[in-house]
N, C-alpha and C positions, 0 to 999 in steps of 0.2 A: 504493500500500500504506500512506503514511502516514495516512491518511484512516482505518483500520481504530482507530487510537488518538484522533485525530482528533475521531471522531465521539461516542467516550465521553466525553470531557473538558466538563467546565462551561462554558458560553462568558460567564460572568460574570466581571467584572473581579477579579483575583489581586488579594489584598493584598501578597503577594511583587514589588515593583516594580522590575526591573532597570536599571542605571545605562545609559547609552551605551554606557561602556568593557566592560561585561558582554557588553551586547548584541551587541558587534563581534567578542568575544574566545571567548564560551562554545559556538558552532557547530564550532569547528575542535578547543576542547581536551577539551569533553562527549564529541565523536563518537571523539576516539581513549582517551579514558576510557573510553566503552561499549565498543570495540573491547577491549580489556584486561582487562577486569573480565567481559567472557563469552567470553573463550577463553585467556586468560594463563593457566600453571598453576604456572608458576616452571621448570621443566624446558624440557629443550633441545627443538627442533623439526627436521624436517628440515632446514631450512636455516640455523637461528639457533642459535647455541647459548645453555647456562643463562644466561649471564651479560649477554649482547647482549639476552636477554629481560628479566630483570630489571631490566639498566636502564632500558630503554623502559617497562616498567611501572609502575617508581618516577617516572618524568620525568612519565605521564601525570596519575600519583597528584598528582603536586609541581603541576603545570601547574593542574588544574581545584579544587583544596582554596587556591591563592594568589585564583583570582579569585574563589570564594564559598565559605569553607566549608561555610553552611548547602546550599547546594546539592550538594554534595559529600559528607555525610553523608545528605543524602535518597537521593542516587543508591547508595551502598551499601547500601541495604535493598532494593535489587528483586529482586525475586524471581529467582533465575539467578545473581546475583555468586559468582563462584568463593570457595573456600575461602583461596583463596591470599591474594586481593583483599581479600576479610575481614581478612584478618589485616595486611596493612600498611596498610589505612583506619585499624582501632583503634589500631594503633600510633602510626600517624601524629596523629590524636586527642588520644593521652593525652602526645604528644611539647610540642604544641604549648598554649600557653596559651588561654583562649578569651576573646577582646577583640570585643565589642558583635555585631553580626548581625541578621537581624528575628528569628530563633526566638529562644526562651528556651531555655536552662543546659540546664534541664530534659528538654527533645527530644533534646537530643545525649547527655544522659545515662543515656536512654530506649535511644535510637537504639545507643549501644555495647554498652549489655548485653544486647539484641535480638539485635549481631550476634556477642556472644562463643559466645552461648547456641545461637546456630544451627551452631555448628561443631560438627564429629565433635571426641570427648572427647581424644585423640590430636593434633590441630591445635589446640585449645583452650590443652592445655599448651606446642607449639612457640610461640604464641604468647608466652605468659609465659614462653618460655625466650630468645625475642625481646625482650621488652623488658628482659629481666635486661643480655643483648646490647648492648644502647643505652645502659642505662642511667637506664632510665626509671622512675623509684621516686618519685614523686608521691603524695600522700595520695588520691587517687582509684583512681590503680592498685593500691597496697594494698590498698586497702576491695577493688577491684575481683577481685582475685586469690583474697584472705580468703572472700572472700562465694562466690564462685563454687565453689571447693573446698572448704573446709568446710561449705557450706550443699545441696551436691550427697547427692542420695540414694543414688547409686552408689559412695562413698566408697570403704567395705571394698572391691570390685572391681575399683577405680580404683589404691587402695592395693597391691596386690599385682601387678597388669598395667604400673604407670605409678610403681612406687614414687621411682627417680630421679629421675624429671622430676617428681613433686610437691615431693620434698625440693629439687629448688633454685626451683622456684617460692617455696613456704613460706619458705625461708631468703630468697631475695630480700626478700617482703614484711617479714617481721620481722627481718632483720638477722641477722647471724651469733652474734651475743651475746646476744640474743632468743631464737635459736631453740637452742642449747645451753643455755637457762634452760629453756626449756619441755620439752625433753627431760627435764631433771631432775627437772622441778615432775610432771614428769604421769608418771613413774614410781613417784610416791608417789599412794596412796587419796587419795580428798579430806578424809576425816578424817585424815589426816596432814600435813597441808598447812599453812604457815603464813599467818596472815590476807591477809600481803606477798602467798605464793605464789598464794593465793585468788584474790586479785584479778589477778595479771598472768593467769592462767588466764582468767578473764571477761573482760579486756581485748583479750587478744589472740587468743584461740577461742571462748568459747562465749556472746560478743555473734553473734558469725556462725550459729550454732546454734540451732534448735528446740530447745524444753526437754527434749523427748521423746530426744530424738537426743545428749544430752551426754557420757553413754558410749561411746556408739556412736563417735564423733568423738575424742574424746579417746584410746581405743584407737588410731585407725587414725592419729592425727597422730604416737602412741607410736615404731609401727610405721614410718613413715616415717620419723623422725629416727634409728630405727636400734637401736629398742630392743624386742626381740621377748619377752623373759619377762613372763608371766604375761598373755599374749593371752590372749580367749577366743572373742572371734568366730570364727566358723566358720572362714574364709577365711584370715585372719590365721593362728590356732592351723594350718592346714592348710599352709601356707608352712613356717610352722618347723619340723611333724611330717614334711614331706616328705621331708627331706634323708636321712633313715632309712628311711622308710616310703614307698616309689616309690606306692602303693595309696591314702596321704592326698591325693595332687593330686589326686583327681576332681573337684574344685570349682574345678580352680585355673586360669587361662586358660593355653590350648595352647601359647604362645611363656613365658610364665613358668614352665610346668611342664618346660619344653623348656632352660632355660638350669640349673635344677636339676638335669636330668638328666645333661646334659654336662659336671655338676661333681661331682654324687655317687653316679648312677646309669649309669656309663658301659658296663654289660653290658647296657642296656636299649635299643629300638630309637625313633627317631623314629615309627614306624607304632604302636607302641605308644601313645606319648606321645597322638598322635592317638586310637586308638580309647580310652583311658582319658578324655580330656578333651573326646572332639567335643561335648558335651552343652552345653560354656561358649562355643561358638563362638557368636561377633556373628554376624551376618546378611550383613555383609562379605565376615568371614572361608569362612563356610557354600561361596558360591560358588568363592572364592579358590582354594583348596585342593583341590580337585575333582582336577586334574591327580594332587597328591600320595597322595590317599585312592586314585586307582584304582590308581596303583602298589601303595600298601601297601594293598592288600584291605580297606579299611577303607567302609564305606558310609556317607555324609553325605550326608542330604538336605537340599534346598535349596528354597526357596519362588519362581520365578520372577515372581509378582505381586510382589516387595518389591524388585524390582530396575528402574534405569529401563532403555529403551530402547537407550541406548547401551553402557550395562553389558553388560546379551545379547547385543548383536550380538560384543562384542569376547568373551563366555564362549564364543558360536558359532563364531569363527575359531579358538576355541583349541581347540575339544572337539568341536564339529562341533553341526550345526544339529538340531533336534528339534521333534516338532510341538506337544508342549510349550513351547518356546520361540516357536516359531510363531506360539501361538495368541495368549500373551500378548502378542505384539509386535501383532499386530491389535487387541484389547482398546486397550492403551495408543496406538495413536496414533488408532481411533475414538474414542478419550476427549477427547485432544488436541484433536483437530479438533472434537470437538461443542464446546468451549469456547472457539472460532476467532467473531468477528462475519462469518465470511464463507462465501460456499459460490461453486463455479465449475461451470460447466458439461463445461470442457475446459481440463485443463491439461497442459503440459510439464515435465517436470523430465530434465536432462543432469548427469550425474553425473560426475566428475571422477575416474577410477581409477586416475592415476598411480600411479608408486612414489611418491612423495613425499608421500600421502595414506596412508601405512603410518607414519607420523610416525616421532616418534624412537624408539630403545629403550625410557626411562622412560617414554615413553607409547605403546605400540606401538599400532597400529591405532584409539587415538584417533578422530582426523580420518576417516575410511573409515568409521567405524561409527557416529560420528556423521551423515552425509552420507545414511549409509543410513535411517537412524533417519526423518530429516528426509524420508525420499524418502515413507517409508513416510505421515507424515503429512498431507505436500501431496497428494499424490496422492488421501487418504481425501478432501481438501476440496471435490473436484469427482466428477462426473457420470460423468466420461470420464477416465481418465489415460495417458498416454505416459512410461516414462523406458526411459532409456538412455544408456548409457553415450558415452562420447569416441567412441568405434568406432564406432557404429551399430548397439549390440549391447543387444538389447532385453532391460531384468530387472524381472522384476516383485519385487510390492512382499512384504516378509518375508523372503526370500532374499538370498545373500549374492553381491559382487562382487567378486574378489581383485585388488587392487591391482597396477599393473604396467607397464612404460614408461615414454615422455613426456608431456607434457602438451598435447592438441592438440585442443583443444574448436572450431573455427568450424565443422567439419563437420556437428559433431555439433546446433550450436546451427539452421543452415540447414535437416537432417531436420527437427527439431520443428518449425520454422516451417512450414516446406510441410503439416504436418498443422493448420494453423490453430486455432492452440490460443488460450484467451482472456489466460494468461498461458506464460511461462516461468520455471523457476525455474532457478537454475545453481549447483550445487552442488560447491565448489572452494575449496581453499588458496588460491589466484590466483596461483601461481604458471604461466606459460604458457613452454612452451621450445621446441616444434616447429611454427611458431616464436613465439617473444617477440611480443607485438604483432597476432597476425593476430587473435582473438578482434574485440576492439575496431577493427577495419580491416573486418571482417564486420556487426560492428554499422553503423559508418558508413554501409557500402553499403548493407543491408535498409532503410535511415531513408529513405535518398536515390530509393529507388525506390517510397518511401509505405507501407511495412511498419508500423505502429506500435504493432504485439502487445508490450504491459508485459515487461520482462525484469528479474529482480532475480537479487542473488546473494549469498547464502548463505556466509556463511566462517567453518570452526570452529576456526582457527589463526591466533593474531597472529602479527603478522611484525615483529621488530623492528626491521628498518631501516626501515618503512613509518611506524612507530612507530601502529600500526594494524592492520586488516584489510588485504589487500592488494585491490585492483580488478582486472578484466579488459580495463573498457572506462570510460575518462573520463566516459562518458554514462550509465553504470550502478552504483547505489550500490552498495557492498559493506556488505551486514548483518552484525557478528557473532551470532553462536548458539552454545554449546556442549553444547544437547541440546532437543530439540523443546516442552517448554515452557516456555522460556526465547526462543521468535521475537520475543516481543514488545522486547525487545534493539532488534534491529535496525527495527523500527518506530519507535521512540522515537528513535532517530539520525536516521532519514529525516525527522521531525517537525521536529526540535528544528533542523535545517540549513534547512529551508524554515520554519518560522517560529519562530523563538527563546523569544520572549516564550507561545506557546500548547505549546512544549515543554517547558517548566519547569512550566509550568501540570500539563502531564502527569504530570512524573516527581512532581510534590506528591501529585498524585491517586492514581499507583498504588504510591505509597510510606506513602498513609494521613496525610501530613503537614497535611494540614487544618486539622485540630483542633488543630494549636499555632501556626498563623497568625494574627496581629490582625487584628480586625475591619478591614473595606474603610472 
């Protein structure tokens, strides 16, 4: 399977030239990096909890950013790095000084606001509610904080959905005595403004601003530091009218409209709150609340093409499966796979339907509906497909498998074999208990009597005392994946451990990092 990246990669000599001690070190701490950054989420797992995750996550972060930063930052841009991952790479970034490298300043300054930008707006500010955390207030994370929220076109929106988490953003960046100056400066017109106050205004907001945008902005920074007379934007002015007037939230987001009402509209219903404001629901929110809307009679449509594979399958276990959801999950993994270099004639996939693939609470059915997700797209890649579960229990592809028992896959992996498939795929936590060990003792044997059909395996949960993906079988690499187009994960692992030097080559190439490499 590593052959599939492999073959895209330039076989021209890298100007990136790794040392020996790189060469010795980056197989073991890359591959439990990859493992981390495509299934860490920061929450507990079945078997790990938050904390035992975390640290293993931050160990992996600290492990592969000591032996190359630049490599460390390219591997954050792949396509698939979790939200989580995002956000303690940039932290870790903006913690650390940046002393010589072959990229330039430049890439890594490129490369951070790539990856703030690519966060949902919500994880964006834990972020900088993280670095406040730390303690991280360097003249880049400033710029960085400033620039990003003040120069964001969803501001107003932001400002009344996120208003605390912007005020200690903002107050981090300018300082507690900065930002109760600019409260005061920008409650006065600008013709009322002293030249002094002119300036700290330009200084410190509407350098970060379009010129078009200067009102706009300086309202809603008003509004955040806590000072709401004489709004006028819609949204804003609809905050403060609300408190009185349960009817002005129609603009207002559903959990904001929702903490007004529990303060000033307490004869008012939650199903209300809902059918007044389904109109501001994110795209998130749309499916989220499906459960709640049907209690309160409320009807919220939802777009099932905006959502990936793994999102459906887990709205499937919750609400039940539809051929609507059906069809889109066909759609998206025939999409998946036409963008695959590979096609098979006949393949296997064994699916893992433990209890312990129902993952944890904070992330319930996770692991299972990813598994499924991934069933749905291997299968599209060949001719012929087989899966089935541990049991011997055959489920075809788009339908659901509920979680359940132990974990006891050699039986199951022996079926597919006897149907002579050209691969196997094994779709599993790697956690094995009935018993521990036979999986890979199954393996041993099919090798020993000249069996040698490809087996890989598939894992959508780190494990943290593995400080990795967990394996099944010493002889069978464990890929992570945490949703189907994101395989290419565990391709680049398989790469980069058989050959180092043409794995880094890789992760340049499909990180786009080319073009700030010096000439060979």
């Amino acid at each position: 399977m590593q052959n599939l990246i492999a073959t895209q990669v330039d076989d021209r000599k890298q100007a990136f030239v790794l040392t020996e001690t790189q060469r010795e070190l980056l197989p073991l701490a890359f591959g439990s990096f990859l493992d981390s950054v495509a299934t860490a989420t920061g929450r507990g797992t079945f078997y790990n909890s938050r904390e035992e995750q975390a640290a293993a996550v931050e160990a992996a972060h600290r492990d592969l950013f000591d032996i190359d930063r630049d490599v460390y930052t390219a591997a954050l841009m792949l396509p698939g790095v979790t939200d989580y991952s995002r956000q303690i790479g940039v932290r870790r970034l903006l913690q650390a000084t940046r002393d010589g490298g072959i990229l330039p300043a430049e890439f890594e300054a490129v490369a951070i606001t790539c990856l703030v930008r690519g966060l949902p707006t919500q994880r964006m500010l834990k972020l900088f509610g993280m670095l406040r955390r730390d303690r991280v207030n360097n003249a880049r994370t400033r710029r960085l904080i400033l620039s990003e929220i003040l120069g964001a076109d969803g501001l107003e929106f932001w400002a009344v959905k996120y208003r605390e988490k912007l005020r200690v953003a903002l107050t981090h960046a300018w300082g507690r005595r900065m930002a109760s100056i600019l409260r005061n400066v920008l409650a006065k017109s600008p013709g009322d403004r002293t030249e002094k106050e002119s300036k700290i205004v330009r200084q410190n907001v509407n350098r970060f601003v379009r010129d078009h945008a200067v009102d706009r902005v300086e309202q809603c920074v008003r509004f955040v530091l806590g000072e709401e007379n004489d709004v006028t934007l819609d949204r804003l002015a609809a905050y403060r009218d609300a408190k009185s007037d349960f009817d002005r939230g129609a603009v207002l987001p559903p959990e904001t409209m929702e903490g007004l009402r529990s303060r000033f509209h307490k004869d008012r219903t939650s199903g209300e709150v809902l059918e007044l404001t389904k109109s501001q629901l994110t795209t998130g929110q749309r499916i989220a609340v499906q459960r709640k809307a049907e209690q309160s009679g409320v009807e919220v449509k939802f777009d099932p093409a905006r959502y990936d594979a793994v999102r459906l399958y887990v709205y499937a276990f919750e609400m039940g499966m539809t051929d609507a959801i059906r069809q889109t999950l066909r759609d998206k993994a025939e999409a998946a796979a036409a963008r695959l270099p590979v096609r098979f004639e006949r393949v296997g996939v064994l699916i893992d339907a433990s209890q312990s693939m129902m993952g944890h609470d904070t992330q319930a059915l996770r692991p299972i509906a990813t598994a499924l997700a991934l069933r749905d797209l291997l299968s599209t890649t060949a001719d012929h497909a087989v899966a089935i579960t541990a049991d011997g229990r055959a489920t075809e592809s788009y339908e659901l498998v509920e979680p359940s028992g132990d974990t006891s896959l050699a039986a199951g992996l022996v079926q597919l074999l006897k149907a002579e498939p050209d691969v196997v795929f094994v779709l599993s936590d790697g956690y094995e208990n009935a018993p521990s060990g036979r999986f890979g003792e199954t393996v041993a044997a099919v090798r020993r009597i000249g069996i040698q059909t490809p087996i890989h395996q598939f894992t959508p949960v780190f494990a943290a005392e593995s400080q990795g993906v967990r394996t099944l079988s010493d002889s069978v690499i464990a890929m992570p994946v945490s949703k189907p187009e994101a395989i290419g994960f565990g391709l680049l692992k398989a790469l980069i451990e058989s050959d180092v030097d043409r794995g880094v080559a890789a992760l340049f190439g499909m990180t786009k990092v080319a073009g700030y490499l010096p000439a060979a």
